[in-house]
C-alpha positions in Angstrom: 133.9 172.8 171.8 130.9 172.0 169.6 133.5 171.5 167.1 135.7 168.7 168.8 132.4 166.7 170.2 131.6 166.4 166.7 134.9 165.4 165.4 135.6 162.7 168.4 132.1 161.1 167.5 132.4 160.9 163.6 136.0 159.1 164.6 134.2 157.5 167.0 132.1 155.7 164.0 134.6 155.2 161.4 136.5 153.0 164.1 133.4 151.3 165.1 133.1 150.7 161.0 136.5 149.2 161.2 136.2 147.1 163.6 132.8 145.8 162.7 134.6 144.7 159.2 137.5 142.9 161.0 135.2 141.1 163.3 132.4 140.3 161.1 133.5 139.3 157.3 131.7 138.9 154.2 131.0 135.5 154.4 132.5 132.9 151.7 130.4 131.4 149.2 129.9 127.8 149.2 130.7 126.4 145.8 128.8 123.1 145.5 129.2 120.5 142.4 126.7 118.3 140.7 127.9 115.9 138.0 125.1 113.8 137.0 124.0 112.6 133.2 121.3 115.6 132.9 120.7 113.8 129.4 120.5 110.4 127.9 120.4 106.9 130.0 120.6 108.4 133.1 118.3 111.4 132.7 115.3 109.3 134.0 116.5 109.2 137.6 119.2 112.2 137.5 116.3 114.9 137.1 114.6 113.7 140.2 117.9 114.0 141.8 119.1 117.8 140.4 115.5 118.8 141.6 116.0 117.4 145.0 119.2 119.4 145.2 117.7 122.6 144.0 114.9 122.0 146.7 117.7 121.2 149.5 120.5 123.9 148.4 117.1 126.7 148.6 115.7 125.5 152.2 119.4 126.0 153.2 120.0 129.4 151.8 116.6 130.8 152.9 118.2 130.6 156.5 121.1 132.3 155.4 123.6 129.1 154.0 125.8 126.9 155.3 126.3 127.9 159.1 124.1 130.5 158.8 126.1 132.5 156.3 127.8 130.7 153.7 125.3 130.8 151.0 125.0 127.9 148.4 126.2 128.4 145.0 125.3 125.2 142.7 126.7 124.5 139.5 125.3 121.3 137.4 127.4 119.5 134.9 126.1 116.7 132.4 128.0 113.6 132.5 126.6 112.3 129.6 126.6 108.7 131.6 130.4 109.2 130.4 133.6 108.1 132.8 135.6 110.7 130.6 132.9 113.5 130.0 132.4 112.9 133.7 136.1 113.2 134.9 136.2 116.1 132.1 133.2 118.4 134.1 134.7 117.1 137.7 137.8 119.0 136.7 135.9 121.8 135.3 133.9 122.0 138.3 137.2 122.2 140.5 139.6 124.3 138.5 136.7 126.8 137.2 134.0 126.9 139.7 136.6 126.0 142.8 133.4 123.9 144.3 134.6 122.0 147.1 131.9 118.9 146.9 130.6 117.1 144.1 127.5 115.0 144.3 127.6 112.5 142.1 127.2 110.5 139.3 124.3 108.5 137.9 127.3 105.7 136.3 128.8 104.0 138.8 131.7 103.8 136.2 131.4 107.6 136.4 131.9 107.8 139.9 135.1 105.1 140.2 136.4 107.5 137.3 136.2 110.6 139.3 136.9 109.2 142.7 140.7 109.4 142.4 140.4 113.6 140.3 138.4 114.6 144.1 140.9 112.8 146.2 143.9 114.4 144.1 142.3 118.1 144.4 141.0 117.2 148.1 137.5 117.8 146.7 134.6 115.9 148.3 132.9 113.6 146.7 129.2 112.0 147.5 127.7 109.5 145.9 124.2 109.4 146.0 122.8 107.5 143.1 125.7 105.6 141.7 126.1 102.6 144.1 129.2 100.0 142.8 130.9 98.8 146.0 134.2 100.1 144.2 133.2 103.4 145.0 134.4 103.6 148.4 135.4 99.3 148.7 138.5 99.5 147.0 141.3 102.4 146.1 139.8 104.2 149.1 139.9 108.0 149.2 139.1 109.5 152.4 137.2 112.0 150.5 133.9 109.9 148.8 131.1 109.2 150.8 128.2 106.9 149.9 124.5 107.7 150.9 122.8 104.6 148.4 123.1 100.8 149.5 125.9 99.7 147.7 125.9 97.1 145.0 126.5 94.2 147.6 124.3 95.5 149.9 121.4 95.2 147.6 122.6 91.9 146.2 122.7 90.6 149.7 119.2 91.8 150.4 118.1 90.0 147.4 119.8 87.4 148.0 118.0 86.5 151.9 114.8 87.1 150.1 115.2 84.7 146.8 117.3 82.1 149.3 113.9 81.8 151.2 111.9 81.7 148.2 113.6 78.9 146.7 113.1 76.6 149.6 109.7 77.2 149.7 108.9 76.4 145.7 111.6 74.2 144.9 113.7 76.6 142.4 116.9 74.9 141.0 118.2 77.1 138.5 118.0 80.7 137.7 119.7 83.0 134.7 120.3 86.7 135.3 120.3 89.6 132.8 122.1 92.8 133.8 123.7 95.7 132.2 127.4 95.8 130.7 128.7 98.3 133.1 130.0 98.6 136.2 127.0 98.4 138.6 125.3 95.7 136.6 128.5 93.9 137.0 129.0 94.4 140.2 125.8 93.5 141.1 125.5 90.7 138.9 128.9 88.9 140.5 127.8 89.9 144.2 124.7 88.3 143.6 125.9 84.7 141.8 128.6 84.5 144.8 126.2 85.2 147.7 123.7 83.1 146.2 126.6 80.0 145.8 126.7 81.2 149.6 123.1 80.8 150.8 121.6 78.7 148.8 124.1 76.7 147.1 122.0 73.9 145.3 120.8 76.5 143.0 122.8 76.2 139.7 123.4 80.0 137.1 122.3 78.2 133.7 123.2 81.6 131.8 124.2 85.2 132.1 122.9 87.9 129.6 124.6 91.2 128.9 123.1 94.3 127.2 124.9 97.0 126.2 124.2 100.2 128.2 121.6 102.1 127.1 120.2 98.8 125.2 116.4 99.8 124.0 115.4 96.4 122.4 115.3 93.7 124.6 113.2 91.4 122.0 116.3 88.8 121.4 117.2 88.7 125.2 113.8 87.9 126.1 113.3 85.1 123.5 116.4 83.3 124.6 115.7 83.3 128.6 111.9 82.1 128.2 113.8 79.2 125.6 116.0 78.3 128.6 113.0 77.9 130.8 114.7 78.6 134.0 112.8 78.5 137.5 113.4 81.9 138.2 115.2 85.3 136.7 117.3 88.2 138.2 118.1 91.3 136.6 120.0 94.7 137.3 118.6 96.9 134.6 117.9 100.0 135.9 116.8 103.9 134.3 115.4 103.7 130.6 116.8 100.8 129.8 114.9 99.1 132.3 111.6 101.0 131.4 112.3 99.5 128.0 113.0 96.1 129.1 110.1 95.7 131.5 107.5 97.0 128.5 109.0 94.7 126.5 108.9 91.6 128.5 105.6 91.9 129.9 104.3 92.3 126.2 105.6 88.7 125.9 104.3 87.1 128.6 107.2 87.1 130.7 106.3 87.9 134.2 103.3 85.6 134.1 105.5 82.4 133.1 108.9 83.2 134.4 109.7 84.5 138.7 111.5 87.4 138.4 112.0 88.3 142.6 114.4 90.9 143.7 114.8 92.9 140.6 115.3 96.7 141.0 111.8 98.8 140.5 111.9 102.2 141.9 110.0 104.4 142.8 110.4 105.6 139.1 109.5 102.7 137.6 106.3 102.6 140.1 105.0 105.9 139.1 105.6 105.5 135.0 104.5 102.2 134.9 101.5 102.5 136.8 99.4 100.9 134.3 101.3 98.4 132.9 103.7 97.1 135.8 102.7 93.2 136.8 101.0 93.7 140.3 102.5 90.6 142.8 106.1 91.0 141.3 109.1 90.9 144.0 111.0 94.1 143.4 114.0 95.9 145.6 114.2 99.5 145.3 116.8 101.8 147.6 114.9 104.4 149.1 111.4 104.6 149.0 109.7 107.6 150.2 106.5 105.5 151.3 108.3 103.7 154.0 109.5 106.1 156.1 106.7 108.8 156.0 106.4 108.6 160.2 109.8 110.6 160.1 109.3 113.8 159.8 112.6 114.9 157.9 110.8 112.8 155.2 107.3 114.1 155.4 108.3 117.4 155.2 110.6 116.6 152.1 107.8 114.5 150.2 105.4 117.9 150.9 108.0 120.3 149.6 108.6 118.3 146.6 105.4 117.6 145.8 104.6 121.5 146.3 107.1 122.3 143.9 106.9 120.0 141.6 104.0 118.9 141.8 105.5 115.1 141.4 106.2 112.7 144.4 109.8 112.1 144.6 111.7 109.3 143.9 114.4 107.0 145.3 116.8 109.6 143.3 115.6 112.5 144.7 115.5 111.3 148.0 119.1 110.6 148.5 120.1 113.7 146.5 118.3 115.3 149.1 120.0 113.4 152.1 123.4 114.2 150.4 123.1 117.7 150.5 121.8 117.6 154.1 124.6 115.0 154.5 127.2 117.6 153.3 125.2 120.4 155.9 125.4 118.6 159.3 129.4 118.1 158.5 129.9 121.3 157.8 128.1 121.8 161.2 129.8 119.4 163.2 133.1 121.3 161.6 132.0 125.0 162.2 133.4 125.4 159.0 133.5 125.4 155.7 136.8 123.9 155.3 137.1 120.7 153.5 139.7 119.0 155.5 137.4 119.8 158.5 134.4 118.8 157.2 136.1 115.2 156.0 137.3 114.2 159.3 134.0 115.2 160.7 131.6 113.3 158.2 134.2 110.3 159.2 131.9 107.8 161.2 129.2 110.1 161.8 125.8 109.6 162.6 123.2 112.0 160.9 119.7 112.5 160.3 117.8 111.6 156.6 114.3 111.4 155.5 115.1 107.4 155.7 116.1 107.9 159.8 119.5 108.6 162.0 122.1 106.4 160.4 126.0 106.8 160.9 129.0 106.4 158.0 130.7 103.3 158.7 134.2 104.3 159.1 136.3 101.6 156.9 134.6 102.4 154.0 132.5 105.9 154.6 129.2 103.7 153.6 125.7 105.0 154.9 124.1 102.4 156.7 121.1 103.0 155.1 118.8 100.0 154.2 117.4 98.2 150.9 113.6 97.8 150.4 111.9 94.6 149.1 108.1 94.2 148.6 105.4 93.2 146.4 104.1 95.7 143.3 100.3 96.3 144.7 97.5 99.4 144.4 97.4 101.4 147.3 94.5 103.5 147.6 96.4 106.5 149.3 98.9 106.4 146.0 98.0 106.9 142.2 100.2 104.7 141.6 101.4 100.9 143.2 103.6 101.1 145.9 104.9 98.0 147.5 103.2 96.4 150.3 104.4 93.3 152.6 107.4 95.5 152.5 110.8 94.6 154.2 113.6 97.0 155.3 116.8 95.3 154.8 118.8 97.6 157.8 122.4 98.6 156.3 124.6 96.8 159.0 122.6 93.3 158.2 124.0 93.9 154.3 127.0 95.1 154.2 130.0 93.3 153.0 132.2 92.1 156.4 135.1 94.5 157.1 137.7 91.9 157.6 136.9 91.3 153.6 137.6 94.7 152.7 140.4 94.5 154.4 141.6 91.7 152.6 140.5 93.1 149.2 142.4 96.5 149.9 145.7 94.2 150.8 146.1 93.4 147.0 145.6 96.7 145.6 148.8 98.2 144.3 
């Protein structure tokens, strides 16, 4: 008798082991993509951005992973600022490491290039740094998602501010200097035609092009002071615009020539703390500073500054939101499932350090804002932050849908 009671319960426990591994799997890794240019141009703002992931991808799998139980695993790729290294790594990453999201890349020509390899492999893609208007205005794939005002969203928010400015001093003309790539293009174009828009009495006298990656600026800064225009606009950004705004200030530049509305992060705030012109008009996409009453941002800027013992930049803040971006989808889905998780990030609203905003559904565009202000000390910062600041709100930039629309009809 003792015999059977014994056999009956040690059955009794192998079923229950059964069971428990039918009802309660191993859960799946998540297998989640960077592809950012770790080196070279874009390593300025990219590191910011890789540690903000790391920092995001940890706090999620200290509490078990997506869900609770899918735990993170990240894998970074260098894009050497590269369309083809970066379509070369995105296929790596999907093929090899079977991730099924990619943040990035720093290029916004790196991010139209591997737009259509995540739509073909059903692969998620958000961009998070890379802003072009391409990336999600035209050749739409369902699957990229944009957390960064986009190129004509910035250019708009410029735009309102510089319109008002020339009334008020009488500007006529202006020349602009941006990069030879995509987003300097795109931003450079959006910006001429909304300004022919707003204010169209104000005449382009000349446009200037450097090279990507361009690291002397001496000849482009000659020939703009020579032209002697009213005011200047440029979309130089990472090193090169380090470079540029050294260069310039050494001759004078800022003190003779306006230069409103030109991008200075966060970055450029913090490593040009002692020579950045105080009073210029800069724009800058997501600056921790402003939004330090939410507490999804307070708690990210004390982390990060914990960790690496650095305040973040505009970089690593929307790295940060991306990943957390990617989380509430995967929530809203209950899974981990990519078709899932697509059509629930579709029109969203979720929560950032920068406040609830939604993805507009046309283009999956974050309706996050643009920030313009004036360089100034700040005695709570060791470096200037901007003060006077004004929050351009997403839905007040974009680009009208009946536009895209029309853009989309021509597309082959």
């Amino acid at each position: 008798m003792k015999f059977k009671q014994i056999l009956v319960v040690g059955m009794l426990v192998v079923l229950s082991g059964w069971v428990g591994a039918d009802s309660c799997p191993a859960a799946e890794p998540y297998h989640l993509g960077v592809d950012l240019a770790v080196t070279g141009t874009g390593a300025l703002y990219c590191k910011d951005g890789v540690d903000a992931i790391r920092l995001a991808v940890d706090e999620i799998n200290k509490a078990g992973g997506f869900l609770g139980k899918h735990p993170i695993k990240l894998f970074v790729r260098d894009s050497h600022t590269k369309p083809d290294v970066a379509v070369r790594e995105a296929k790596d990453l999907i093929l090899r490491d079977k991730v099924r999201c990619i943040l990035g890349t720093y290029s916004s020509a790196c991010a139209v290039a591997i737009k259509p390899v995540c739509k073909e492999y059903k692969v998620l893609h958000i961009a998070a740094i890379s802003n072009s208007e391409n990336i999600t205005k035209t050749h739409f794939s369902p699957y990229t998602y944009q957390v960064v005002p986009n190129s004509y969203m910035q250019a708009k928010a410029v735009v309102l501010g510089v319109a008002e400015l020339a009334k008020k001093k009488g500007w006529k003309n202006y020349i602009t200097i941006a990069s030879d790539y995509e987003w300097g293009r795109s931003t450079q174009k959006n910006t001429v035609a909304l300004l022919r828009q707003l204010a169209p009495d104000l005449k382009l006298k000349k446009e200037f092009w450097p090279r990507l990656g361009e690291t002397q600026f001496t000849s482009y800064i000659t020939a703009i002071m020579a032209q002697k225009p009213d005011f200047v606009i440029g979309s130089i950004a990472s090193k090169d615009n380090v470079a540029w705004m050294k260069q310039a200030k050494a001759y004078g530049f800022f003190d003779k020539i306006p230069y409103p509305g030109s991008l200075i992060s966060v970055s450029e705030l913090i490593l040009q703390k002692k020579t950045l012109t105080r009073g210029l008009i800069g724009l800058c996409r997501a600056p921790f500073f402003a939004h330090m009453d939410i507490p999804m941002m307070a708690n990210f800027v004390k982390h990060f500054k914990s960790r690496y013992h650095r305040y973040p930049s505009d970089w690593a803040v929307m790295e940060y939101d991306a990943v957390y971006a990617l989380k509430q989808g995967i929530d809203k889905a209950g899974g981990i499932e990519t078709e899932k998780v697509k059509d629930a990030l579709k029109g969203a609203t979720i929560d950032t350090t920068r406040g609830r905003l939604f993805f507009r559904k046309i283009d999956n565009q974050l309706s996050c804002s643009s920030y313009i202000g004036v360089v100034a000390d700040d005695p709570r910062y060791p470096f200037p932050i901007y003060h006077d600041l004004v929050e351009v709100k997403g839905p007040d930039s974009w680009r009208p849908e009946a536009e895209i629309i029309a853009a989309r009809s021509n597309e082959k």
